[in-house]
N, C-alpha and C positions, 0 to 999 in steps of 0.2 A: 518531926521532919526527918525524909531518908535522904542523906545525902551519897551518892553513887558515885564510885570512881576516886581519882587517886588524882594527885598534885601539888604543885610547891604551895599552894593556902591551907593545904589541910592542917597542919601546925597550929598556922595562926587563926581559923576557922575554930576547929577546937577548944584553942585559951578564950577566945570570943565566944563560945555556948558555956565555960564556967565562971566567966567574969561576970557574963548574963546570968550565971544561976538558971541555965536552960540542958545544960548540958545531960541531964535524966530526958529529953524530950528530946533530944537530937540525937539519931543515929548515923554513925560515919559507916556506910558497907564498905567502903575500898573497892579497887579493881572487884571486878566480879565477870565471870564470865557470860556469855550474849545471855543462855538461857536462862539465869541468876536473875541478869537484870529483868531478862522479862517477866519472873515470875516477882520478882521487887515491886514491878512498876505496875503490878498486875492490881495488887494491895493498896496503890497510890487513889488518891481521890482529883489528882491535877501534878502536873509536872511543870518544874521551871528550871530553865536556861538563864544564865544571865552573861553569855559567850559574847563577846562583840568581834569574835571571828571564826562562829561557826561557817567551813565553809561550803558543809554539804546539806546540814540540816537532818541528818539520818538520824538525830536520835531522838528531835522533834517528831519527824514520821515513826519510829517506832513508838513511841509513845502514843500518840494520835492514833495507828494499827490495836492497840489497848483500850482505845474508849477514854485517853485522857486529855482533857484541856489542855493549852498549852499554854503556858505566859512564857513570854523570850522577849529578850530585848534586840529592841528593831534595828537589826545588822546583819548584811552578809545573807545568807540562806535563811534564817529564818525569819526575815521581811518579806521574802517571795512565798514563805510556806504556813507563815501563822496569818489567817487573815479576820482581826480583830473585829470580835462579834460574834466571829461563823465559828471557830474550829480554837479559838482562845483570844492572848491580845496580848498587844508588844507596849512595851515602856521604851522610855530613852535610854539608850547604852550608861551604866554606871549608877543609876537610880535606882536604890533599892529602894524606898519609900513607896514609890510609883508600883515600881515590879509589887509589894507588901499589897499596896491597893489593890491592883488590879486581883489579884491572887484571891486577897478577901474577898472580893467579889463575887467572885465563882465559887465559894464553900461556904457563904451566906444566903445564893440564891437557887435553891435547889432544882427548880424550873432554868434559869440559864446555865445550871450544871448539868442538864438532862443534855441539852438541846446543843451548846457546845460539845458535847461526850459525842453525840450522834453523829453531828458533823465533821468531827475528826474522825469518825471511824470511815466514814465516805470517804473523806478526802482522802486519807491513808492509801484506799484500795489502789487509787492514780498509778503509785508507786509498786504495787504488786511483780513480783520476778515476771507472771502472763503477763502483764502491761506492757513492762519493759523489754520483753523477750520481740513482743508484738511487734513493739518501734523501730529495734533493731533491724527486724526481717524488713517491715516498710519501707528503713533507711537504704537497706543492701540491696534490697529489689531494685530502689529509684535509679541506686548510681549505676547496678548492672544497666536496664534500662537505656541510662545518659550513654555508657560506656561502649555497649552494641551500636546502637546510634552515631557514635562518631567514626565507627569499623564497616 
């Protein structure tokens, strides 16, 4: 297990992988920077969030941009961006047993690890800088548009 990034659990995270006698099989990276993590998560077989106030979801779409599953728990952005089945699956906020399940799931089932991978890689594109550049221009055209219109 890579655990990515920095915060006040990391401590007690830590004593939790040696109390478990797991702690040879858990790596902490720490902060790392953008292209770090992507080549981290590049490695990964599935990613998981257990945020209950992720509020943008951008690290679920970077992931997803990678070809990874995503398990998150169902809060905030990443209920609008995991849609369970297609592109990963969300547990209830705070359940890690559930999040455990679901997780197993998808590194047990190589066919719905293919087929989740794939659809996260689609969904991902949505979010591309062209996409959003697109919408941008769409948006600016409309309100010029409105704007001429009431002159």
């Amino acid at each position: 297990m890579l655990l990515i990034g920095d915060g006040p659990a990391r401590k007690s995270l830590e004593e939790l992988a040696k109390s478990l006698r797991i702690e040879r099989k858990v790596e902490f990276a720490g902060m790392q920077s953008q292209e770090k993590v992507a080549e981290l998560l590049s490695e990964c077989n599935l990613a998981v969030t257990a945020s209950a106030v992720e509020t943008q979801g951008i690290a679920n779409i970077e992931a997803m941009a990678l070809g990874l599953p995503v398990i998150a728990a169902e809060a905030m952005a990443s209920k609008e961006i995991v849609k369970n089945g297609f592109n990963g699956f969300l547990f209830k906020p705070f359940s890690p047993e559930e999040a455990a399940e679901k997780a197993e799931k998808v590194l047990k089932d190589g066919k719905l690890a293919s087929r989740l991978s794939k659809n996260a890689k689609e969904f991902a594109k949505k979010f591309s800088w062209e996409k959003i550049a697109k919408e941008y221009e769409k948006a600016f055209a409309e309100e010029i548009r409105r704007f001429e219109g009431k002159n």
